[in-house]
N, C-alpha and C positions, 0 to 999 in steps of 0.2 A: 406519896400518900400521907405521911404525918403532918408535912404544911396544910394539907385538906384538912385531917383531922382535927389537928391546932386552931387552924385559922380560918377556913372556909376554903370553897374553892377557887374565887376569884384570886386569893393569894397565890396561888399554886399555879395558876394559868402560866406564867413564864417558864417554871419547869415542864410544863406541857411543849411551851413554843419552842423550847432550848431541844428537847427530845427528837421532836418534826426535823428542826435542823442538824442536828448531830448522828442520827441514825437515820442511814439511806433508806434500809428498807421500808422504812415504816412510809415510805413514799412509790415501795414497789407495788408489782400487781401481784396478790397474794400469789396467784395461781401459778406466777413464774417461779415459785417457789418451792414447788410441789419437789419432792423428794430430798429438800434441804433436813439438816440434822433435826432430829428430834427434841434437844433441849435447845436450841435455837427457837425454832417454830413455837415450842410453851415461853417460850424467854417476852418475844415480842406477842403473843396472842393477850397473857399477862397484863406485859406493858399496855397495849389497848385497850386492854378492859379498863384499864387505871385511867389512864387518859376519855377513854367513852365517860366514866362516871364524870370525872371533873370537868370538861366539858359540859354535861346536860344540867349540873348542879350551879354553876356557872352562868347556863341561860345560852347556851351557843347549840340549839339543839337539832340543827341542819346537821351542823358538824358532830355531834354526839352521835348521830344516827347513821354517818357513815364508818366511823371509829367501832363502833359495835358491830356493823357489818364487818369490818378488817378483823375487828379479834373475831370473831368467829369462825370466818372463813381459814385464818394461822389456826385458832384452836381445834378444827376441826379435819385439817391438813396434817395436823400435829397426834392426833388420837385423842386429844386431850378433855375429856368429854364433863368436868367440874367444872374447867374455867367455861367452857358452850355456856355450862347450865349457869353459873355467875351473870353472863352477857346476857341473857333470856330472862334473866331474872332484873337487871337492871333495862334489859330494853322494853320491856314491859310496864315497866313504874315510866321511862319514859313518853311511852305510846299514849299511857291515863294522863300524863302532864297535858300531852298537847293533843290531849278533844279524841284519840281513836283509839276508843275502847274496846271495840271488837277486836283489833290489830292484837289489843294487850291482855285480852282474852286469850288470841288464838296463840301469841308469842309462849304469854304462862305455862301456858296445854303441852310447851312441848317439853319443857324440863321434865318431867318425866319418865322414867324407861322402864326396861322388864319386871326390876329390882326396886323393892321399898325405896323410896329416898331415909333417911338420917331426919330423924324427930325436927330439926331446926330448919334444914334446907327444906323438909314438906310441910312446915307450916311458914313458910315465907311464899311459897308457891301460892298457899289456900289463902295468903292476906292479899296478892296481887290481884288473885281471880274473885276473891271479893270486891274488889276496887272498883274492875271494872262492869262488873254485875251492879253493882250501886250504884254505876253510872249510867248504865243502860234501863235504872228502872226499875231492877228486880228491886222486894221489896225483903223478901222471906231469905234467899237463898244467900243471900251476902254475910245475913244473921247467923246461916248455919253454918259457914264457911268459917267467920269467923271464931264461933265458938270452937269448930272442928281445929282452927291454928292455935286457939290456946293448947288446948288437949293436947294434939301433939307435941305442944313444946315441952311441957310436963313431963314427959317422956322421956327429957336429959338428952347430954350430951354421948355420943357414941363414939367408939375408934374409928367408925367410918366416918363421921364429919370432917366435911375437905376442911383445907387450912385458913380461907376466906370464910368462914361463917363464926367467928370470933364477935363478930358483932353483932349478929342475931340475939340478942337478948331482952329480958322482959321488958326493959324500959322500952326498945324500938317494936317489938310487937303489941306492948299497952299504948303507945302513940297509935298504932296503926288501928287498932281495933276500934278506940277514939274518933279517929277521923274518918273511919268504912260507918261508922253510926251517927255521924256527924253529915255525910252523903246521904243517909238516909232522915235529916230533922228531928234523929233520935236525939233531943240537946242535953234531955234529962241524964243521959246514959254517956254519953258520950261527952258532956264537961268536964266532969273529973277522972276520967281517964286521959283525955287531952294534956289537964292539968298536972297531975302526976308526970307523964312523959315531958312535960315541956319543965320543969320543976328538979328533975332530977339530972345528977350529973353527968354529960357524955359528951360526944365529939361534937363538933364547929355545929355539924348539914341538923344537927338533933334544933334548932331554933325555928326549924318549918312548924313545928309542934305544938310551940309559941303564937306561931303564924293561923295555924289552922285551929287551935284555942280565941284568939280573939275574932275570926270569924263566927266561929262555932257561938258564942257571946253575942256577939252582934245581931244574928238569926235567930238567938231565942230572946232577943230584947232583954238584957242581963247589964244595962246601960253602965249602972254602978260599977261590976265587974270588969267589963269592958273597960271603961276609964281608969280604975286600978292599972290594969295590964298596960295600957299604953304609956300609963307614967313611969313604968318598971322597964318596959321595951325601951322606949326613944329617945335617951338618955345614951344607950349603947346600939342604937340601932347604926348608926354609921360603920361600925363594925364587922356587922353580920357579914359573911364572906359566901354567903349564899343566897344567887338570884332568883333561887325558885321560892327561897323564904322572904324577901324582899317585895318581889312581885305581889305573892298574897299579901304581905302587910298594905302594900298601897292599895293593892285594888279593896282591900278591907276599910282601910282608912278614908277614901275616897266617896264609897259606899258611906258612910258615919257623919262625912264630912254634909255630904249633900241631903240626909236623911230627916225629914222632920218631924218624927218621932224620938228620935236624941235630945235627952237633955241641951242645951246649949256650952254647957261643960265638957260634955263628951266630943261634941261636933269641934271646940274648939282645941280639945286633947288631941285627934282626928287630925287636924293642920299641923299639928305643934309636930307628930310624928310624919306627917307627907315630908315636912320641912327636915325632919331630921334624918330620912333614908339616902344611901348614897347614890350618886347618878348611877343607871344603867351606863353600862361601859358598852363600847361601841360593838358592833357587831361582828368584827372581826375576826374572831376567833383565832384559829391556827389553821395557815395556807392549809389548802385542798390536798396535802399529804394522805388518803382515803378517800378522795374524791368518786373511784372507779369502785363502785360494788362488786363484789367476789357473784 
């Protein structure tokens, strides 16, 4: 997890494939697993959640979607009902990646149980279900969600917060809240909160931020702005270790490039960053070690 942090996740992909190989189980069927030790069972449910995320951040997200299913079925085999709610909560960000928002709707829905959640894990729940309400078209209810995940963050940190919500913090929830207003054409409201998250210091995956700022730019015709940010991006875009941040740059870029309401400075800033993104890496992922759904 620190190479992801550090470097992005496509760095990290090797100790993904090194894991696949080295540890059998993670090639069993969970379910033949059923009554194995109990810090075993949290041991690898963990490790797949680790793996799901870098995976889907990575751009491999066939394979992210069966790796969430593995950790879940181990974490739920195991009793382990935080790391569930971690998997539900990142297989949901991947549902809105790829187009099925109802999916990540109804995935969000289930982190929840009898019991308040902890101020930071229920306002990560209410940025996901804003996500995908603001892709489904709501207009109002994304707005109130959102404001409802500030509020609760506000709320602090508690002895109950599992030990994965370390990174809930205001920069990634001021990113989010940015880009759930940025779904909605809110550009006025949602540039400088973009801005700020993408501006401020944190881990590798925090450059989507960046990503969904210059789009955010681009949609409210901020031409000037736009062409700033690409000249600050494309320089170090070869770097970025994240293909979900990537992907948006091009298809953002792409959009700019071909647009004839762009200054010609921008459109040709546009090229200068398609030119400077690194290739998508192959598809390959890490063998079908999760292939079989729990």
């Amino acid at each position: 997890m620190a190479i992801d942090v550090a470097r992005g996740a496509t760095a990290a992909m090797p100790a993904v494939r090194d894991a696949v190989r080295r540890i059998p189980e993670l090639g069993a069927d969970p379910g033949s697993m059923r009554g194995q030790d109990g810090d075993l069972l949290a041991a690898l449910a963990e490790l797949c959640e680790v793996m799901g995320w870098i995976l889907f951040d990575a751009g491999f997200y066939r394979q992210a979607h069966r790796m969430n299913a593995r950790a879940l079925a181990l974490a739920e085999l195991g009793g382990d009902r935080w790391t569930t709610r971690l998997v539900l909560l990142n297989h949901s960000m991947l549902g809105a990646h790829t187009g099925r928002p109802r999916a990540a709707l109804a995935t969000a829905s289930r982190v929840s149980g009898p019991r308040t959640l902890p101020a930071r894990v229920s306002s990560l729940v209410l940025v996901r279900q804003a996500h995908a309400l603001a892709m489904l078209g709501s207009r109002k209810e994304p707005m109130d969600l959102i404001s409802r995940a500030q509020s609760r963050f506000l709320d602090g940190v508690s002895r109950h917060d599992p030990p994965w919500a370390w990174w809930i913090d205001q920069t990634e929830l001021t990113g989010h809240q940015g880009w759930v207003l940025a779904r909605l054409r809110r550009w006025r409201r949602a540039i400088p909160l973009l801005h700020r998250a993408a501006t401020a210091p944190g881990p590798s995956y925090r450059h989507l931020f960046a990503a969904e700022l210059l789009s955010a730019l681009a949609g409210a015709g901020a031409w000037r702005e736009a062409e700033d940010l690409i000249t600050d991006v494309a320089p170090r875009a070869a770097g970025i270790g994240s293909v979900r941040t990537t992907e948006r740059l091009h298809r953002t870029a792409t959009r700019l490039r071909g647009c004839a309401d762009a200054p010609a400075p921008l459109r040709d800033a546009a090229v200068f960053l398609l030119e400077s993104l690194p290739a998508r890496q192959s598809a390959g992922g890490v063998r079908d070690a999760g292939s079989r759904r729990p």
